[in-house]
N, C-alpha and C positions, 0 to 999 in steps of 0.2 A: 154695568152698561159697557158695550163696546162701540170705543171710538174709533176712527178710519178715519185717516189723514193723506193726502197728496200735496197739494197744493192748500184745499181747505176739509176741513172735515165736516159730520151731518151738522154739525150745532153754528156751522159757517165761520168757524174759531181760525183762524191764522196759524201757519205752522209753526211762527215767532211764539203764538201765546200758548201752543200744545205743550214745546219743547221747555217756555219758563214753569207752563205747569207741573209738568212732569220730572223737571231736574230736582224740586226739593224732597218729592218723595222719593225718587228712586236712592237721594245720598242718606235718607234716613234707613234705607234696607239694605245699602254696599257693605258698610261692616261686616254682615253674617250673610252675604251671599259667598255664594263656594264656587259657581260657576264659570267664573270666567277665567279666561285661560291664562294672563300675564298678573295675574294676584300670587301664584307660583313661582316664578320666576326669581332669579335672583335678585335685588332691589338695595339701594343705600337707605329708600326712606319706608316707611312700612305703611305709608298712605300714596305712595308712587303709582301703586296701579290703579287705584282710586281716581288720580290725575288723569292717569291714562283712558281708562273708563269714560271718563266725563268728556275729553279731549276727543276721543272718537265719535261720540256719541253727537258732539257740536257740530264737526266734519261731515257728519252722514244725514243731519237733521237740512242743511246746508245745501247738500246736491240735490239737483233736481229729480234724478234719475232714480231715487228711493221712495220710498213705500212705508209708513209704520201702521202699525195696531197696539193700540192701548185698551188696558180694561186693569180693574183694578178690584178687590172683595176685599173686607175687614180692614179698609183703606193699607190694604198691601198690592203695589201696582204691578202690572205685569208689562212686559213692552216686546212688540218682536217687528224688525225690519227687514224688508226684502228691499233687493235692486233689480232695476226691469234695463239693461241695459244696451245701448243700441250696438254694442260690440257683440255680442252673444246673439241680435237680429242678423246680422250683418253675415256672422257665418253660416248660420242653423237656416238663415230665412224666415224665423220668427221669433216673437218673445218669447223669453225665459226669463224667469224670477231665481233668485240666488238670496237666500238668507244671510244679512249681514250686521247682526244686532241680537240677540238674546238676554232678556232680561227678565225670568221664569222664577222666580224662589220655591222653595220646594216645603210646604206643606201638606195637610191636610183637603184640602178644596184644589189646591193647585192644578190636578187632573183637567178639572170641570172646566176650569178657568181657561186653560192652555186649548182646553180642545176646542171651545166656543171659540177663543181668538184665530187658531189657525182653520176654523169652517167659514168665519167671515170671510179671514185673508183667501181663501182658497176661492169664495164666491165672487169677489170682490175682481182677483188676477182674470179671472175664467172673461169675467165682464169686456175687461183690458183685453182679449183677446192673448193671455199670458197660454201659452203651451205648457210651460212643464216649469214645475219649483222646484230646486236643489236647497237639499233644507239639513244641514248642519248645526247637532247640537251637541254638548257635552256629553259625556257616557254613562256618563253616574246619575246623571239628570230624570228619574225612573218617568217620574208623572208627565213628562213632554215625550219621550221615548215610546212608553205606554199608547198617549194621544193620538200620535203618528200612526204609532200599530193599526189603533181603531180606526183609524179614518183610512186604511188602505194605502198607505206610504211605501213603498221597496225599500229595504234596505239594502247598501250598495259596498260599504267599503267601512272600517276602521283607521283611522289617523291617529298617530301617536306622534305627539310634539314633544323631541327632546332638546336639553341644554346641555352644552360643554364650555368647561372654562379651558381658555386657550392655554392657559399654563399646563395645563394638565394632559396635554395631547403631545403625545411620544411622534414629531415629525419624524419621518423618516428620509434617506435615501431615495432618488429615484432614477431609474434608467430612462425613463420616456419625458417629454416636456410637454411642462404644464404652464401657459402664458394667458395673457388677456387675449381677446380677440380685435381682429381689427378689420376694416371696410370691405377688404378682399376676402376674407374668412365668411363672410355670411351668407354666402351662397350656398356651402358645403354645408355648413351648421343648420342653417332652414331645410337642407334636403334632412338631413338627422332627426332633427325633430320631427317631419313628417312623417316618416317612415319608420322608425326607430325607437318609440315609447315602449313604455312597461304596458300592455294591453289589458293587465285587470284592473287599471284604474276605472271611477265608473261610468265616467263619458263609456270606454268601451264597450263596459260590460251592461250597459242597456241599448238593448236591441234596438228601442225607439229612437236614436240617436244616431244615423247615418254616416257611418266610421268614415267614411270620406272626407266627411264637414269636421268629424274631430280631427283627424289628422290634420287638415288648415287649422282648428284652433290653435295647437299647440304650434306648430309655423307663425303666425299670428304671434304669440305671446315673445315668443325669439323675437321676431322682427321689432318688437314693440319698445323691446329694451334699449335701443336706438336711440327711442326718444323718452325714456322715464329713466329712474335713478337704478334700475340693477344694472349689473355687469356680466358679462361674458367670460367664464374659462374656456379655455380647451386644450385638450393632447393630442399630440398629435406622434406620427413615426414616419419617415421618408416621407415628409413633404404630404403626407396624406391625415386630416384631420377626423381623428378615429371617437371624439363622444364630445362634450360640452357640459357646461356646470354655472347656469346662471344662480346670482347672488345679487348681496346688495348689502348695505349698512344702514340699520333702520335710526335715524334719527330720533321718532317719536320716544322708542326704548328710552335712547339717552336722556332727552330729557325730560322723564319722566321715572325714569328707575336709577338712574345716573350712572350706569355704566356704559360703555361703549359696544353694541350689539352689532355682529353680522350677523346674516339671514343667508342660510341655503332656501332656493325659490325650486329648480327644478333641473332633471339631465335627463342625458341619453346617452348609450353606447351606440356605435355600430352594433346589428344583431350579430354581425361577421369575426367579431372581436371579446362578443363576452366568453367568460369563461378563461379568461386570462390573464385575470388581476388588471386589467386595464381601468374598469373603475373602484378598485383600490388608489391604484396610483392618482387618478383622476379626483377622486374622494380630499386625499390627502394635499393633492397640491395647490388643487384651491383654498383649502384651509392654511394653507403658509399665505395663498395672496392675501388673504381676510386678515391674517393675524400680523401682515407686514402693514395695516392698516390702523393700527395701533387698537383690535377691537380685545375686549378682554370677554367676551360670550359671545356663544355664537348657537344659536335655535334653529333648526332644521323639523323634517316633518315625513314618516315615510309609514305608507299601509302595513298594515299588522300582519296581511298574509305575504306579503312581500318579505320574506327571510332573511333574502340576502342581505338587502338594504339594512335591514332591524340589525344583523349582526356586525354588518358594518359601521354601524353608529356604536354599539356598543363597544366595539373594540375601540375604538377612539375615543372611549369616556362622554360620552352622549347619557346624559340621565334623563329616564321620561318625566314630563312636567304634567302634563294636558293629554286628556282623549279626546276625541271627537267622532261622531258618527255622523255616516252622511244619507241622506236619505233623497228617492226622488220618487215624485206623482206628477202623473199625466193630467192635464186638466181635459 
């Protein structure tokens, strides 16, 4: 049977009593699940991401603004979250669902299982008036992958999540300055990100998605760091501020894996400027601000057809951890 939750789900169950239901099966199946993406990671305690796991899961059960589907076969549960969020209204002019939970174990039946929960989820957003799901799952994941296929999913892009240990990164030299930003700076920095993304990410590259409105998202997400916990790089050359390099230090990591984690979140060059080592140098400098930050790993995240970027993590001793595919349907 599948369960739908928002607020209450069909059996009028509380979302308090979905979520006590659901926590002790899902810790009898985390051992041998493969799927999630900080179980890789490097870790002091070897049930950290476990913590982590659970810790999110509390977080997201919590916000109003989420969505789950539960269903469960040979009392093995399956679980998947979306978020309907009024940020993603705001720009697009309507809702969008964003997958932010996957919990698919991979057998036998799992197929079945998965594709029945994401036909509810899909009836369920349609109902909501949801436009379009962005639906992120692991790469290895065949029988959710497969499911997607069958139900007419696009697929849009490949993520590879790598980790570097800071010791291990050959800082270099630089001729160009790389600093924090500050209140005067973000004028320049929101025109950059407007203008100036990597265009096969897949807001872009779906046609249904009005380049316009993405270009404000990513504006939007700059201006946002303002008021939430990342931070601002940027380089700059005569007085003129030529890409940016938002980050941040993920707390949750620490305490739950016990090391001290930066997060690369997202950049831009000038289109005026690439081709000229400028986000090399832009790469590296942030990585001294993070690592003057006392972080000892540091997890970043860049598309598979995207070269450049891939090469440049690799030179920097960036090891892939995690895949992820992203997928989107029009409701």
């Amino acid at each position: 049977m599948i369960y739908y939750i928002n607020e209450n789900f069909s059996e009028k169950c509380s979302k308090k009593k979905l979520y006590d239901f659901v926590i002790p099966k899902l810790i009898e199946q985390l051992n041998s699940y493969m799927f999630y993406q900080y179980k890789f990671y490097p870790s002091k305690s070897k049930d950290g991401w476990k913590k982590l796991f659970l810790e999110n899961l509390k977080n997201l059960f919590e916000n109003q603004e989420n969505v789950f589907y539960y269903s469960e076969i040979d009392n093995v549960p399956f679980l998947i979250g979306v978020s309907v969020r009024k940020w993603d209204k705001d720009v697009f002019g309507f809702p969008i669902a964003t997958s932010n939970l996957i919990f698919c174990p991979y057998f036998k039946k799992s197929y079945d299982v998965v594709k029945g929960i994401i036909t509810f989820a899909l009836s369920d957003l349609s109902s909501k008036n949801v436009k379009a799901l962005i639906f992120r799952t692991n790469g290895d994941n065949l029988p959710l992958i497969h499911a997607c296929e069958s139900l007419k999913f696009k697929y849009y892009e490949n993520i590879i999540w790598p980790v570097a240990k800071v010791k291990d990164i050959d800082f270099q030299n630089q001729e160009l300055s790389v600093r924090l930003i500050n209140e005067a700076d973000y004028k320049d920095v929101i025109r950059i990100a407007k203008k100036h993304q990597y265009i096969r990410g897949h807001y872009y590259c779906d046609k249904l998605f009005d380049k316009k409105n993405v270009d404000k998202l990513y504006a939007k997400w700059v201006e946002s760091t303002k008021k939430n916990d990342s931070e601002v790089a940027i380089i700059e050359y005569d007085n003129n501020i030529l890409g940016y390099f938002v980050f941040g230090i993920d707390q949750r990591l620490k305490n739950n894996l016990g090391f001290n984690y930066g997060r690369f979140k997202s950049l831009a060059i000038n289109t005026k400027y690439r081709g000229l080592g400028i986000g090399d140098k832009l790469f590296i400098g942030t990585l001294k601000l993070i690592a003057n930050r006392g972080v000892e790993y540091i997890d970043s995240g860049y598309a598979t057809k995207n070269h450049i970027s891939a090469l440049l993590h690799i030179k920097n001793r960036f090891v892939p951890k995690y895949e992820e595919i992203t997928f989107h349907y029009w409701l």
